[in-house]
Each structure stands twice: as structure tokens, then as C-alpha cells.
N, C-alpha and C positions, 0 to 999 in steps of 0.2 A: 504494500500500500504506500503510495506516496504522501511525504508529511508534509504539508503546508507551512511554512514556520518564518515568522516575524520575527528581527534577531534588531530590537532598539540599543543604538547606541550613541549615548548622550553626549559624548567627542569634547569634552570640557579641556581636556588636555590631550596632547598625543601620547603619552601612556594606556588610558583610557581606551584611544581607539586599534593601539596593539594587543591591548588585551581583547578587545574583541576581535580583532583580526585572529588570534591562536585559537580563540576558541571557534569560533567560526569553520577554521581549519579541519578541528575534530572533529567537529559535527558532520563533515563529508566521510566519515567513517563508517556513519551509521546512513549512507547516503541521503541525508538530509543538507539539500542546496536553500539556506535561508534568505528570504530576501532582507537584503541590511537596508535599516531606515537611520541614514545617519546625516551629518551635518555635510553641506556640498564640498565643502572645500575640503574633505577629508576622505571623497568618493573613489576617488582615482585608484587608490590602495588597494580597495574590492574590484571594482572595476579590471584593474590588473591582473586579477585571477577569477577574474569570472563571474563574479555575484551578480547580481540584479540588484541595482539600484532603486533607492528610493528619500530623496529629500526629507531632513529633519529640522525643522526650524529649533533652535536652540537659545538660551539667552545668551547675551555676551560674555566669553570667559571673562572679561576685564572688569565686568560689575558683579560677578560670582566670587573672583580674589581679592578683590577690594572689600567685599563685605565680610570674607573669610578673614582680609588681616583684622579687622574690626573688628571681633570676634562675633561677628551676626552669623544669622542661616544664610545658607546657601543662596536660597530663592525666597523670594516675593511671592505672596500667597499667588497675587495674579498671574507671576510668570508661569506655578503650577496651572491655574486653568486656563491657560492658552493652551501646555501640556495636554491636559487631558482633554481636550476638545478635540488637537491635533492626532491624540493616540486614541480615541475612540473612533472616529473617522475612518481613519488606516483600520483598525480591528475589523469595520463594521463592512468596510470595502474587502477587504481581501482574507475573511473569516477564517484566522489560521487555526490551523490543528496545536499549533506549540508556539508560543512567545518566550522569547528570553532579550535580556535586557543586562546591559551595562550601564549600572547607576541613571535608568531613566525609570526615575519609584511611579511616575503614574500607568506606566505602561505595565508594572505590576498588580498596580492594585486594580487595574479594569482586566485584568486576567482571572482574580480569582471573584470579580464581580461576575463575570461572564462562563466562572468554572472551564476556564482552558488552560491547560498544562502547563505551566510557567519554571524556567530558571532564569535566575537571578545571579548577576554576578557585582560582587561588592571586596572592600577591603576589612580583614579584623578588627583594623578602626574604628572602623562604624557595623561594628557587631555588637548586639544588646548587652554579649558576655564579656565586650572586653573592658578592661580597667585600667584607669592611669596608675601604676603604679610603681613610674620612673624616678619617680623623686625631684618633677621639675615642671614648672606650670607652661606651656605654650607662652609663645613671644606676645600672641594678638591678646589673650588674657594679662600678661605682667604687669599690669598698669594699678596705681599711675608710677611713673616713672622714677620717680623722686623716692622712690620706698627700694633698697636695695633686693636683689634679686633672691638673695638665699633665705631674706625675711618674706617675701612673696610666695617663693616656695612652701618652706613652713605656713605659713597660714593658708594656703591655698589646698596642702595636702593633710599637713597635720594638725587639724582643730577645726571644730564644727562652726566659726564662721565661715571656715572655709568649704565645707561641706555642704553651708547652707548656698553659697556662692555658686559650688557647681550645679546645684541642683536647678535654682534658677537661671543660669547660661542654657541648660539642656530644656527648660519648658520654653526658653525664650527662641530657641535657633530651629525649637519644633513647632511651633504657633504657628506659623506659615500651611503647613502639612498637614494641621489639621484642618484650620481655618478653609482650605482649598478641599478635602475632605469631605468637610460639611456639606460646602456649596455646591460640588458636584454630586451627594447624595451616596457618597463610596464607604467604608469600612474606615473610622475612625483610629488610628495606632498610639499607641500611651507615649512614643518619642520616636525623637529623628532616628534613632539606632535600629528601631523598627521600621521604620519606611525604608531604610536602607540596606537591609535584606532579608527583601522579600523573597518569596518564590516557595514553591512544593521542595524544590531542587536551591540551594543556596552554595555557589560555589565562591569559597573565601579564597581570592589570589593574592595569597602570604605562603608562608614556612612556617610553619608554627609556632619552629626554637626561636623564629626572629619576633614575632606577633602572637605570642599565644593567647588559647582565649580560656577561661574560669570552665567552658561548658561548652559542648556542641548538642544544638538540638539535632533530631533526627534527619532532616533535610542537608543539613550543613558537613559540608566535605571542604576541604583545602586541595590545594591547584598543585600548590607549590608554587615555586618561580616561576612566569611567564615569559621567557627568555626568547629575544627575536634575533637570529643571526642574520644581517641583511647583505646584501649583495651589491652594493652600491664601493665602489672603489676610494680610496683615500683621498685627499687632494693632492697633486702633485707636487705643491710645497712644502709637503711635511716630509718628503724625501734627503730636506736639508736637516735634521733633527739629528742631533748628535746624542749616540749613547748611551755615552758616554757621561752626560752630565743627564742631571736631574730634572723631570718635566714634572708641571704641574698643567692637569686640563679642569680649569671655570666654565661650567654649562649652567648658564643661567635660566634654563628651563622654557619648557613654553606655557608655561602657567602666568606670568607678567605678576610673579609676587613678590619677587623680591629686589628691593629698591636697591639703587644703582650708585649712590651716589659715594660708598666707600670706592669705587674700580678703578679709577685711575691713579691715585696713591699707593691703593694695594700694589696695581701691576708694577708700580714702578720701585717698589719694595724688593718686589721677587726680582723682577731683572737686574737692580743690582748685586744683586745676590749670583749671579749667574746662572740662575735660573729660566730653564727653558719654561715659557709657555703658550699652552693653546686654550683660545678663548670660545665659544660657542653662543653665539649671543643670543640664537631664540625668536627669530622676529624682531629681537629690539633694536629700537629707530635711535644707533646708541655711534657718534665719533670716538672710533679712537687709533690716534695718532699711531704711526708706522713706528716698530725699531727693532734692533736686531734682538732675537730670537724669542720675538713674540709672533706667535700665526692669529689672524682672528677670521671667523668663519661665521658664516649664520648657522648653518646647520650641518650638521656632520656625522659621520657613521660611527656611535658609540661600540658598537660592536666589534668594529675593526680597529678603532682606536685604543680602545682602554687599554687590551695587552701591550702599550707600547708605552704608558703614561706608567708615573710613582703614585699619583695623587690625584684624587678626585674633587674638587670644592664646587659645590652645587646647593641647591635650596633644601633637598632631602626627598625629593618624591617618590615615591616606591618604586617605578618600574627602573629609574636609575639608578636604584639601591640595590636589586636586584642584578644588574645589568653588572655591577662593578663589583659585589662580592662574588659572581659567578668568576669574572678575571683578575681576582685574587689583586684589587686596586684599595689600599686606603681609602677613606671618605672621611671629608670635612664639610659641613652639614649645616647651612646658615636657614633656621627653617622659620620663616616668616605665619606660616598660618597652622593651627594645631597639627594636622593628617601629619603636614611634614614634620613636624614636631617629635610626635611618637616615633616615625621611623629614625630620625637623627637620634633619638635618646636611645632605642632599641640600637642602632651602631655604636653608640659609647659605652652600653650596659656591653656590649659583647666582645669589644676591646678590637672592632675592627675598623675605629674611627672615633672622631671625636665633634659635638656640637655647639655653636653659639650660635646664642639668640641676637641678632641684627640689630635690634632696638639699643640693644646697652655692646654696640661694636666698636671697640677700639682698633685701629689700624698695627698697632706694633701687637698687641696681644694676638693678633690674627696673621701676621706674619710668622712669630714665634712659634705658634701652632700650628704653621702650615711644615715648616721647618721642622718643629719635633716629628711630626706625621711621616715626612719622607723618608725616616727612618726609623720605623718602629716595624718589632718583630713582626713575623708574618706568620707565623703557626699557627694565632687564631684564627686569621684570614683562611690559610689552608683548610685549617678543619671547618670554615662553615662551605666552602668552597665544594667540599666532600659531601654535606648534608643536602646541599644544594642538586647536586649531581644525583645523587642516591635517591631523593622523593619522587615518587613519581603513579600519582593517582589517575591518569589519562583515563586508565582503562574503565577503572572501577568507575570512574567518574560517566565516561558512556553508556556504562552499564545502566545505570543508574538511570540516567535518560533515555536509554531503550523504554526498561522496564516501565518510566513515565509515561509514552506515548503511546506503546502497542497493545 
């Protein structure tokens, strides 16, 4: 029997829509060809291997991570029922047999309205089971400023102001969710951590030792790493890269959250230092001056790159964390809005990197740390390198989705 299968993907970042690119992938196992509903400018990818397209009107990343450093929700009640108008429409048009969805929660919750087979793909961060229990508050929370960081922590993790604190952050960033909820008439969820994964089927794309969680419900499987090996060739100019001496590569992601305005003192920190590096700027609309053995690039093949860098300094986002403990690369973790937050804490809890929060960044404290990094053991890197390599749920995980559909 052939499946019908709607595969939403919300494309906020291009992590986001790698991940659903792999999973996508699997899915032709169980020869299910899903039509992807994702944002235009991100179509080409599917397109390239064959999928059927279909347009997703999205909000703008750039007022998603703006509210993220703020420590708001994600979305605006309204942005949701654009959402659900948009993803009921497509349901009602092309009545699939199986919906799955990469963090687009209305497309779930009109799946078990409508009682059709739904997975869900999300991160352990936004799992109801998981808990902050890093020992360090997110940059977008630390406020206000003027209160030192290890007194913010302490009250934020250790004493029931602080308890009472997180408690209204979490009703405050789910209000939207419900509020949209309401209005559409759909299944009300007690918080964001539940809108965020959904599904009969809930696949968590983490490693566990890196994100674990307190509990898995029944539905809930982990991915493991989503690792993309791409084919796109290096630039010709990094063929002058020596070594011999030490590289450091700044990917300042395509999230547009982490502010810019340390980068030109930094760079010129490293470089006299004799250090090599390469910068990745992301889309960003960002001058900077030529000089010797510095490459700067907009985008670039992390894949092919990383085996060749010492260091990684990035904002923290998962699929890049992923991407650089798979090639056994330090990370230094400047993580602007919470998600990236836990993963940078989880690299420093694991001794395969280390993190500061942006807001309280000193220029020589961030050199110095980039300096200790380039040369710190690597056998924990090895062993998660190992664990990394070793997880491997594909199968079970199809299985899983057979057994849902047939």
C-alpha cells in the first residue's frame, strides 16, 4: 500500500532542515517518498534528491532569535494561527496517511485532532523530562546585569525565588501555545515542553550521555547524532593553510543570534598570536578587513572542514555540536539564547569544551580560553567520539514507524 505522508519542516535554522533532510532519507526505506512542506529558500536540498515540493510560509528567523535572546517564546500567538490555518489547509488538500514534523507543533496537534499517524521530531531540550541541571542560568535569562553571574546562578538554580522564577518564564514562553490553542479549538498542552514533542512517535535528535533526559515516555526514542557528510568541495584558498601552526574556525551560525560586535578585536587577538583562522559568517551582512592568515567565507562545508581545524568557537547549536565532536574538534560555545545554552554547558560538563555567556564577554578572557582550548587533552573528545559512532537507532526507529502506519 502506498503511504501518503506530509513530512512539515519549520527551517528556522539550517540544522533544522538537515535534520529533516536525514530523516527524510530513512523514510525511503520503508519506501515512503514524503512530500516536504518546507520554507522556499531551503527547497532546493529536497529538490536535489527528488522530493516533491511544497511551500511553507514561516515567521522570520530574525524575530524568533530576537525574542529567544529576550528570553520570550518563540512565537506570537498569531504567528501560531497563521500556522494552523496554513497546516490545516495542506492536511485537508492532500489527506495524508502519516504527518511528521520538524518543530512545526501545529502540524502536530491537527494530526492527533484529525487521529493520523504523526512523528515528531524535536531536541531533549524541549523534552517535558529534561532539566536544567548545569549549574548555570542561560545568557537571555542573567539579567539584570549588574548582579554578578555566579550570584544569578545561585538564585536562579539554588532557592525557591529562583524556582518561582523558572516556573513563570515557562507559563510565560507557553501562553502563546495555548492562547493559539484555544482559538483554533485544538487540545490545550500544560507547557511549551509539550507542544514540542509531540507525536505517537517522538524522535529526540540528541545522544543521551550528551542531553539526557529524567524519563522517556513510550513514544520517545533518541536519533543519536544527525550527522551530514556533504559533498561540496573546500574553497581553494584554504589550500594555503599551514599545518603546521594552529587554526581556529568562528561559525557564527545561521541563527543571526549572536551579536557581533566582540569580532574584530577578537580576530585580531588570534592573529597576532599567529594564529590561523577561518571565519564563517552565516549570511551576515558583516566587513571584514583582508590579512594574512585569516580566510573569511559565508558558508562553508563543516564536514570537510572540521578534520583540518584545532578549534571550534560558535554560538552552541546542536547540529554543530554534533558535527564537531563527531571530528574529535574542541568547542568554545558563546551561546546567546537558552537551547544553545544547555548544549555549550553539556560540552563543558563533558570536558570536550568550554562556555561563555556573551553578555558578561571580555575580549582577553576569550582569547585566553581560546588558547587554553587549543591545547587541551583529547581522550575525552575520543571517547564521546566512540559513543557517537557506536548509537545507532535507525532501524528500530523504522520499525517503529512501520508498525505506526500498517
Amino acid at each position: 500500500m502506498s503511504i501518503k505522508a506530509l513530512f512539515f519542516v519549520e527551517g528556522i535554522s539550517y540544522g533544522h532542515i538537515v535534520r529533516a533532510f536525514i530523516i527524510s532519507q530513512w523514510l525511503r526505506k520503508l519506501d515512503i517518498n514524503p512530500l516536504i512542506v518546507c520554507p522556499e529558500n531551503y527547497g532546493s536540498l529536497f529538490k536535489k534528491h527528488c522530493f516533491e515540493i511544497e511551500n511553507l510560509t514561516i515567521t522570520p528567523p530574525g524575530e524568533i532569535y530576537q525574542r529567544l535572546r529576550q528570553g520570550d517564546s518563540m512565537y506570537l500567538s498569531e504567528n501560531l494561527l497563521n500556522y494552523f490555518a496554513e497546516d490545516d489547509s495542506l492536511i485537508q488538500k492532500i489527506k495524508p496517511d502519516l504527518i511528521i514534523s520538524e518543530f512545526r507543533f501545529t502540524a502536530l496537534q491537527l494530526a492527533k485532532k484529525y487521529q493520523i499517524p504523526a512523528v515528531g521530531i524535536t531536541e531533549a531540550t524541549c523534552h517535558p523530562a529534561f532539566i536544567n541541571n548545569l549549574g548555570t542560568v542561560p545568557d537571555s535569562l542573567a539579567k539584570p546585569e549588574f548582579i554578578p553571574l555566579w550570584l544569578l546562578d545561585f538564585i536562579a538554580l539554588k532557592t525557591p525565588i529562583g524556582k518561582i522564577i523558572n516556573q513563570k518564564t515557562i507559563q510565560t514562553i507557553s501562553q502563546p501555545y495555548q492562547q493559539a490553542s484555544t482559538t483554533y479549538g485544538v487540545e490545550i498542552l500544560a507547557n511549551f515542553f509539550e507542544y514540542a514533542s509531540q507525536g505517537d512517535i517522538c524522535l529526540i535528535s540528541d545522544h543521551p550521555d550528551l542531553i539526557p533526559l529524567n524519563h522517556l515516555r513510550s513514544g520517545d526514542i533518541y536519533t543519536g547524532a544527525l550527522l551530514w557528510e556533504r559533498d561540496e568541495a573546500l574553497p581553494t584558498e584554504l589550500s594555503q593553510l599551514n599545518p603546521h601552526q594552529k587554526i581556529v574556525y568562528i561559525s557564527l551560525g545561521t541563527q543571526d543570534s549572536l551579536a557581533t560586535d566582540f569580532l574584530t578585536a577578537y580576530l585580531n587577538k588570534l592573529l597576532a598570536q599567529d594564529i590561523q583562522v577561518i571565519l564563517s559568517l552565516g549570511k551576515r551582512n558583516l566587513t571584514i578587513s583582508s590579512q594574512p592568515n585569516l580566510w573569511v567565507f559565508d558558508f562553508i562545508n563543516d564536514s570537510k572542514l572540521l578534520p583540518l581545524v584545532d578549534l571550534l568557537v560558535y554560538p552552541g547549536g546542536a547540529m554543530t555540536t554534533y558535527q564537531a565532536i563527531a571530528k574529535g574538534v574542541p568547542l568554545l560555545a558563546l551561546p546567546s539564547h537558552a537551547n544553545q545554552h544547555f548544549y555549550a554547558e553539556a560540552i563543558a560538563q563533558q570536558k570536550l569544551g568550554y562556555c561563555l555567556r556573551p553578555s558578561r564577554l571580555k575580549i582577553d578572557q576569550l582569547v585566553a580560553k581560546t588558547v587554553s582550548l587549543l591545547n587541551i587533552p583529547r581522550q575525552p573528545l575520543r571517547e564521546f567520539q566512540a559513543k557517537l559512532s557506536e548509537f545507532n537507532h535507525q532501524e528500530e526507529i523504522l520499525q517503529k514507524i512501520e508498525k505506526l502506519i500498517r
